[in-house]
C-alpha positions in Angstrom: -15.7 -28.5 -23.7 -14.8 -25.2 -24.4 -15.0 -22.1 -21.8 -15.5 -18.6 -22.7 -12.3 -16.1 -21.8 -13.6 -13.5 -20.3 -14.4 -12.5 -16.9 -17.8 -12.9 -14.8 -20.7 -10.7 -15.5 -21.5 -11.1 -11.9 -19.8 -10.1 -8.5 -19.4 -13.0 -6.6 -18.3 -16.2 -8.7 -16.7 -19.9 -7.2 -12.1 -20.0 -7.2 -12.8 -22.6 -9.8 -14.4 -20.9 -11.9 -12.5 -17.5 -11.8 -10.4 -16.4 -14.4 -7.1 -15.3 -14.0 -6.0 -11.9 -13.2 -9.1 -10.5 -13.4 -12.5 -12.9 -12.2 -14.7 -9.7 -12.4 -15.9 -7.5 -15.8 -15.0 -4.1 -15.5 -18.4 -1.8 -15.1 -19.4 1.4 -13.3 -17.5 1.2 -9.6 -18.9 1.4 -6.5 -17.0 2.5 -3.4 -17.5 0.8 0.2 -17.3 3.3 3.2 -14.3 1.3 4.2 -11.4 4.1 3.5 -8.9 2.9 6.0 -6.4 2.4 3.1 -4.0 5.0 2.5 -3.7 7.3 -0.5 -1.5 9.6 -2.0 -1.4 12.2 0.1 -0.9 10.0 3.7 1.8 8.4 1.4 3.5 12.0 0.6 3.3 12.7 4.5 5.5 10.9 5.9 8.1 13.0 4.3 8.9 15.4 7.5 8.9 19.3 6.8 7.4 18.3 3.3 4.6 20.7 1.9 2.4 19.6 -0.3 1.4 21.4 -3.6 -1.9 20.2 -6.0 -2.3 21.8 -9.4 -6.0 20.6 -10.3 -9.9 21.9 -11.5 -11.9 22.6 -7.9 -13.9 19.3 -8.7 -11.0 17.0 -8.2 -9.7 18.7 -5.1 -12.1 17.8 -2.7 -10.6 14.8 -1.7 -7.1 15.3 -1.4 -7.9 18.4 0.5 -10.6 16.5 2.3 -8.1 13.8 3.3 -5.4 16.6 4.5 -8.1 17.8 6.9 -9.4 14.6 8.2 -5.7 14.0 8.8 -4.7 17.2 10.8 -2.3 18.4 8.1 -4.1 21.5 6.1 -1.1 23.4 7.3 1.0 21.2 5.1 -1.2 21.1 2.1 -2.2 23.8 -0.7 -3.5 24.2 -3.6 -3.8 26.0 -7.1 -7.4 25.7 -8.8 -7.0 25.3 -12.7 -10.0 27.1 -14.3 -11.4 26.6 -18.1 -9.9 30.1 -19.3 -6.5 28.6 -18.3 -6.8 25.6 -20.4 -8.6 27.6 -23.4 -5.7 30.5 -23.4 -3.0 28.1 -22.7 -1.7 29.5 -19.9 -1.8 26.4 -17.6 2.2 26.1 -17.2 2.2 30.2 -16.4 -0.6 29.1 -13.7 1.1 26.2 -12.4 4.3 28.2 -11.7 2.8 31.6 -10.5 0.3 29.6 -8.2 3.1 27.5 -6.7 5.1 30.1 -6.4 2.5 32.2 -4.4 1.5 29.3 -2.3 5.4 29.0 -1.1 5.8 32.4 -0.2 2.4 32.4 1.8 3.4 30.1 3.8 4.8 31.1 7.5 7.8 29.3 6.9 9.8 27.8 3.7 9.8 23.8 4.0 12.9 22.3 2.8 10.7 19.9 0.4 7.9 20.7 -1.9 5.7 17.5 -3.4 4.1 19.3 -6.7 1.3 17.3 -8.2 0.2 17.6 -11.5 -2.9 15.8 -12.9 -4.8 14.6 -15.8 -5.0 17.8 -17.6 -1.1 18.6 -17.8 -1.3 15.5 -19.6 -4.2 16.0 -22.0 -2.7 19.8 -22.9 1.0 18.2 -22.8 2.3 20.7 -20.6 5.7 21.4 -20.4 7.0 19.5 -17.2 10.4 20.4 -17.3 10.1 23.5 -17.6 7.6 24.0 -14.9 10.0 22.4 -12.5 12.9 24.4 -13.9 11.5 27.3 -13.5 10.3 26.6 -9.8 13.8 25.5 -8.8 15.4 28.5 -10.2 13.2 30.6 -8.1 13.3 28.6 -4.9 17.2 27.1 -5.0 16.8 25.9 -1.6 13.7 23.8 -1.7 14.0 20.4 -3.1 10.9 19.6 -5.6 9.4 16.2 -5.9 7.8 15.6 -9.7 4.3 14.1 -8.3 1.9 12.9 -10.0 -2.3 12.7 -9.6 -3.5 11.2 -12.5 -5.8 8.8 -12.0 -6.6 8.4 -15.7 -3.6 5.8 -15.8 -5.2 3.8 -12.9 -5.2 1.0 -15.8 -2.5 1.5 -17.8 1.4 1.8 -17.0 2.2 3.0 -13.6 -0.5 4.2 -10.8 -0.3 7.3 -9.1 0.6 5.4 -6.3 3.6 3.7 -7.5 4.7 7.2 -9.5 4.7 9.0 -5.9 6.9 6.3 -4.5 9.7 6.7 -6.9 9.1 10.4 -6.9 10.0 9.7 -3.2 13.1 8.6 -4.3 14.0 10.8 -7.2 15.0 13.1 -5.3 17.7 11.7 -3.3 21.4 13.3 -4.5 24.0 11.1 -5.1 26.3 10.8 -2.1 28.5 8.5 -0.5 27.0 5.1 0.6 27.7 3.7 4.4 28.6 0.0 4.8 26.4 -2.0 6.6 23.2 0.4 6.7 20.2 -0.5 4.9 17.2 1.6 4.3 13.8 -0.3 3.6 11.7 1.6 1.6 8.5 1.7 -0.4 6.4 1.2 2.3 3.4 3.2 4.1 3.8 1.3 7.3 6.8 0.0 9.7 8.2 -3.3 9.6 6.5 -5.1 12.7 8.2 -5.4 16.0 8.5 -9.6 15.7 9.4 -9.3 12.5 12.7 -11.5 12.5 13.9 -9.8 10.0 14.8 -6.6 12.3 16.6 -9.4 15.0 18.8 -11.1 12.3 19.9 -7.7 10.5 20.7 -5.9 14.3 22.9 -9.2 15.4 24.8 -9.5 12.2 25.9 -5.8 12.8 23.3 -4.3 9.8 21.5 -0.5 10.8 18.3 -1.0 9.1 16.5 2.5 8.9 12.8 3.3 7.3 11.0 6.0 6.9 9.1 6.0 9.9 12.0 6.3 11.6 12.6 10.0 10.4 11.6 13.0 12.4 13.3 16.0 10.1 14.3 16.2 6.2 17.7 15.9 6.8 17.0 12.3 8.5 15.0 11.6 4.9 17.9 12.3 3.0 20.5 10.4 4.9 18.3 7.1 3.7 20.0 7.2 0.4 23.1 6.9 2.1 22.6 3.1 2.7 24.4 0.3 0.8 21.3 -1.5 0.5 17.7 -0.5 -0.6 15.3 -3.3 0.8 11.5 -3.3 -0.7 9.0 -5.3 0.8 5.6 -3.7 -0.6 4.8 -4.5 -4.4 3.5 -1.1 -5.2 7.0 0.7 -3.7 9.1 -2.3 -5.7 9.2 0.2 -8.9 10.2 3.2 -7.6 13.0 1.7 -5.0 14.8 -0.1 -7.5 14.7 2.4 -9.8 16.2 4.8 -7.0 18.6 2.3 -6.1 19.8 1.8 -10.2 20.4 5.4 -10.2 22.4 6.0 -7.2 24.2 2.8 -7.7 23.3 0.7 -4.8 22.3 -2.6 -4.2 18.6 -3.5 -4.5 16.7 -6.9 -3.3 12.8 -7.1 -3.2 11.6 -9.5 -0.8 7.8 -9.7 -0.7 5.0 -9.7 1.7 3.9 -13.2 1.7 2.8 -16.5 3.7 4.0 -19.5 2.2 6.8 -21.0 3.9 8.6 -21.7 0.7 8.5 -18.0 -0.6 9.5 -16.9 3.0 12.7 -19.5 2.8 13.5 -17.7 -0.6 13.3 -14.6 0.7 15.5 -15.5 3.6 18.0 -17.1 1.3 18.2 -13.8 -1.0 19.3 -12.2 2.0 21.7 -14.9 3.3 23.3 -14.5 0.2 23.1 -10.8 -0.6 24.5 -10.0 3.4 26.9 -13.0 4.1 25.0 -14.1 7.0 24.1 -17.6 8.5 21.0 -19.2 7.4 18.0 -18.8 9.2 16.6 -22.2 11.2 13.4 -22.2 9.2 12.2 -25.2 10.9 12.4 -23.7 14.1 10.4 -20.6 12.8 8.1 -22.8 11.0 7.5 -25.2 14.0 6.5 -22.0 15.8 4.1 -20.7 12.9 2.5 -23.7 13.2 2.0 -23.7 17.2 0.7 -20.4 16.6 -2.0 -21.4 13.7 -3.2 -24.2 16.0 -3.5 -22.3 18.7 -5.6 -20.0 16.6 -7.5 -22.6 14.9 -8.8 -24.3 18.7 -10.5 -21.2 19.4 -12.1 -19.8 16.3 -12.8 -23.6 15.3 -15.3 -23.2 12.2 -16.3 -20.2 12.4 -15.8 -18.8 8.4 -13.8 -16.4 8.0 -13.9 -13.6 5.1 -10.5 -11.8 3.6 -10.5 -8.4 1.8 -7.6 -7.8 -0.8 -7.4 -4.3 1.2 -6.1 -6.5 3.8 -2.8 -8.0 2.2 -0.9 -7.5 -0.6 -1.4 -11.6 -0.8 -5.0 -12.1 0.0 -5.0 -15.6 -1.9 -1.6 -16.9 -0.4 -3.0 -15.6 2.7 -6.7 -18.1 2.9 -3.6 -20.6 1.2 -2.0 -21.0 4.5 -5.2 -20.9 6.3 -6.7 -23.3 5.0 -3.7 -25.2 5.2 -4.3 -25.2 8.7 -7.5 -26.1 8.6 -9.6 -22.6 9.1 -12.5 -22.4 7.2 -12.1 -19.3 4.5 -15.3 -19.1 3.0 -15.2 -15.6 1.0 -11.9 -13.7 -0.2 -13.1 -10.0 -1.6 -10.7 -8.0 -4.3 -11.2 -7.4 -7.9 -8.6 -8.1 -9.1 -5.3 -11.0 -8.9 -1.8 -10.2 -9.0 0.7 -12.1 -11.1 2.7 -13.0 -7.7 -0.2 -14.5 -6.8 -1.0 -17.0 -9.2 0.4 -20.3 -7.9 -1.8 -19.4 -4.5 -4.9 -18.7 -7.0 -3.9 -22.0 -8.6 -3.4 -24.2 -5.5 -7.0 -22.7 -4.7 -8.9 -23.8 -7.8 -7.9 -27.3 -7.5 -7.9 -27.8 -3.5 -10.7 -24.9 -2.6 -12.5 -25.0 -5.4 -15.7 -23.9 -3.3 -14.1 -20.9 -1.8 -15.9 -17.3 -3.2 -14.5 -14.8 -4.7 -16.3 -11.3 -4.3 -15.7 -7.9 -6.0 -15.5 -4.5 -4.1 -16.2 -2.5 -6.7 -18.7 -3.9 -8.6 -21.8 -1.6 -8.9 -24.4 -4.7 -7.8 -22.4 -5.0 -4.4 -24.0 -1.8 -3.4 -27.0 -3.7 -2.6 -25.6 -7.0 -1.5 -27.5 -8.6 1.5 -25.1 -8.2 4.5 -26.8 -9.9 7.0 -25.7 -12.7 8.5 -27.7 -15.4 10.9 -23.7 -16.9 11.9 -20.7 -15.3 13.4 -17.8 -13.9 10.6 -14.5 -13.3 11.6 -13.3 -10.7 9.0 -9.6 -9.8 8.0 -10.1 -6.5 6.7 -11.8 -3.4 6.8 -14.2 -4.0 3.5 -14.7 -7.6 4.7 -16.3 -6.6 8.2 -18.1 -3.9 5.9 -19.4 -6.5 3.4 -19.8 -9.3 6.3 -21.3 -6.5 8.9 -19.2 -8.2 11.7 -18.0 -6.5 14.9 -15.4 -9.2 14.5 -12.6 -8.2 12.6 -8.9 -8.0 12.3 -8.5 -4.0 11.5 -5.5 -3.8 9.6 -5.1 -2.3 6.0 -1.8 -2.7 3.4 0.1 -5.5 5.6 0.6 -3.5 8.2 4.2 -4.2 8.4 3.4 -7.9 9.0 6.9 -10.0 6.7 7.8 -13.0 7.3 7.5 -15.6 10.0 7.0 -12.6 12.5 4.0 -11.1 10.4 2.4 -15.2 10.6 2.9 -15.1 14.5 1.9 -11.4 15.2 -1.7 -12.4 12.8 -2.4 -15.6 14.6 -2.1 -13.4 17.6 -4.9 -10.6 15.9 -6.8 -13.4 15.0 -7.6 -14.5 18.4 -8.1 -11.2 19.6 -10.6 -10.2 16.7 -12.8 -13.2 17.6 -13.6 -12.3 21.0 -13.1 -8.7 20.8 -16.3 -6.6 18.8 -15.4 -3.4 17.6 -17.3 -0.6 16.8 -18.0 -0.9 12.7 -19.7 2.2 12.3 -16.8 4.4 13.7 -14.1 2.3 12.3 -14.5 1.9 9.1 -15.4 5.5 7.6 -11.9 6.9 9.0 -9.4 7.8 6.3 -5.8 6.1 6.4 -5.4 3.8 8.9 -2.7 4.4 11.4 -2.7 8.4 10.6 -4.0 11.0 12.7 -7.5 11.3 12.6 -10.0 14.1 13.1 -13.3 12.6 11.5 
């Protein structure tokens, strides 16, 4: 019988009858008050002494400028309003150089590091970049520029602002010298996780592994491009660090944020192979997982459980394993499937094919019922949201969780979230998990 290609008209369909990458038709978007993800401008942050520059029309600087206040950083943040005489006389490249050039000699003191970000309309009136750049660096010699981006018009096609920032990140970076046995993981908005065994392994085998959360000044920034080895871990940093790592000639491996034991075993052979060092005991590790997972699954027993793709990079591979150890996943939430995620998606249709697949975005979850008569443990921000549980697991992006360490340090959440209600309403309407906060 044949089957229509195309994806579902509704918001909420059955694994097995999802379509692959995208189960949901694109429509008007609606947007949860969960905003604990983080966007481009907690992401240009963690660059210390960085200032921030946005070139943009009043109506789409609210919320970047929004977000540097909720955030405590207006200090570190300005901006140059584009008006429609600019754009009618041309003059938007003179305007995007005078107004960055007044904003840096406003400020009290001259940062080492300015992130300028253009948007949609340099594009539209194809503004001369290069020269706007030029010209800046010619008039401030000492103050590195980062070529930023805010242009949310290619959310769908090519690169994402997102991913554009993080090689921006990098771009920068001069070529120098690289020290043996330092590696610099990079790409990511959040730290590598304490019982991640991937810090243990690279510390006994004589590797300095350095991030940037590690940085306090500029100068500590910099000196990460002085590793032999550029790690990336999050899929939306994977671009932009191995470009970074092609230009300055170093060596590059991406080992992703997953939870199948076979993907983590490749993972750990990559680096086995790329460092020279003895093989992890993966049955050990595994054996311990798998402790851990029961231990989990005696308390929370059958209680369903709901997963938000805000959650994981691997949402899928994440109610995968599980399942796998017999929780009950009842509803996964995202909008859309990425391509390392297909075997996961796969394995679901034909051993899960009752599990639900809900969109965030869709306009008709706006108005979803989200009462519920039975206890939901939620793994994510928009799934307590959507679920209206007290019982969740607040964590947003991965959280730094890789590896066997990130399946230990969950199981651990887990069992906290189930006993533990937190307060929703407080939660879940703050900006960028993990930053400073002032809402």
């Amino acid at each position: 019988m044949l089957k229509p290609i195309r994806p579902q008209n509704s918001p909420e369909t059955l694994i097995s009858q999802a379509f692959f990458p995208l189960p949901f038709a694109p429509s008007l978007e609606f947007n949860s008050p969960a905003h604990g993800t983080w966007n481009i401008v907690h992401t240009g942050m963690q660059i210390p002494e960085a200032h921030q520059i946005y070139v943009c029309a009043a109506n789409c600087m609210r919320g970047v400028v929004l977000t540097a206040a909720e955030m405590n950083a207006s200090e570190r943040f300005s901006m140059v309003i584009l008006e429609e005489g600019d754009l009618l006389e041309g003059t938007v490249e003179d305007i995007t150089i005078e107004g960055t050039a007044d904003a840096i000699r406003k400020l009290p003191k001259r940062p080492p590091a300015v992130l300028l970000f253009t948007v949609c309309l340099h594009h539209f009136l194809g503004c001369d970049l290069d020269r706007i750049y030029r010209e800046l660096r010619e008039q401030f010699p000492n103050i590195v520029f980062f070529r930023c981006y805010m242009d949310p018009i290619m959310q769908k096609h090519g690169l994402t602002p997102d991913q554009k920032l993080r090689k921006a990140m990098l771009d920068a970076f001069p070529p120098c010298e690289a020290s043996v046995r330092s590696i610099s993981i990079l790409g990511s908005d959040f730290a590598l996780s304490e019982r991640c065994e991937l810090r243990s392994v690279l510390q006994e085998n004589g590797y300095h592994a350095r991030e940037i959360q590690d940085c306090s000044t500029f100068s500590d920034y910099f000196n990460l491009a002085t590793s032999e080895l550029f790690l990336s871990l999050y899929p939306a940093g994977k671009y932009g660090v191995e470009q970074g790592a092609k230009r300055l000639g170093r060596r590059f491996l991406y080992l992703p944020m997953c939870f199948g034991y076979e993907e983590i075993r490749q993972n750990w052979d990559k680096v086995s192979e790329e460092l020279g060092i003895c093989p992890l005991d993966h049955t050990s590790f595994q054996k311990k997982c798998d402790q851990a997972l029961q231990t989990a699954r005696d308390i929370i027993g059958t209680t369903p459980i709901a997963i938000d793709g805000t959650f994981h990079p691997r949402p899928l591979g994440l109610a995968r394993l599980l399942m796998e150890h017999s929780f009950v996943v009842k509803t996964v939430y995202l909008d859309g499937i990425s391509s390392e995620e297909e075997r996961d998606f796969r394995w679901l249709q034909a051993n899960a094919p009752t599990l639900t697949l809900k969109a965030t975005i869709r306009p008709e979850m706006r108005r979803m019922p989200r009462e519920q008569e039975e206890k939901v443990l939620a793994l994510g921000q928009k799934a307590a949201w959507f679920e209206n549980t007290p019982y969740f697991v607040n964590l947003v992006q991965g959280g730094g969780l890789w590896g066997y360490g990130g399946i230990l340090e969950l199981a651990d959440w887990m069992k906290d979230a189930f006993f533990t209600e937190k307060d929703t309403r407080d939660i879940i309407p703050r900006k960028g998990l993990g930053c400073e906060s002032c809402v």
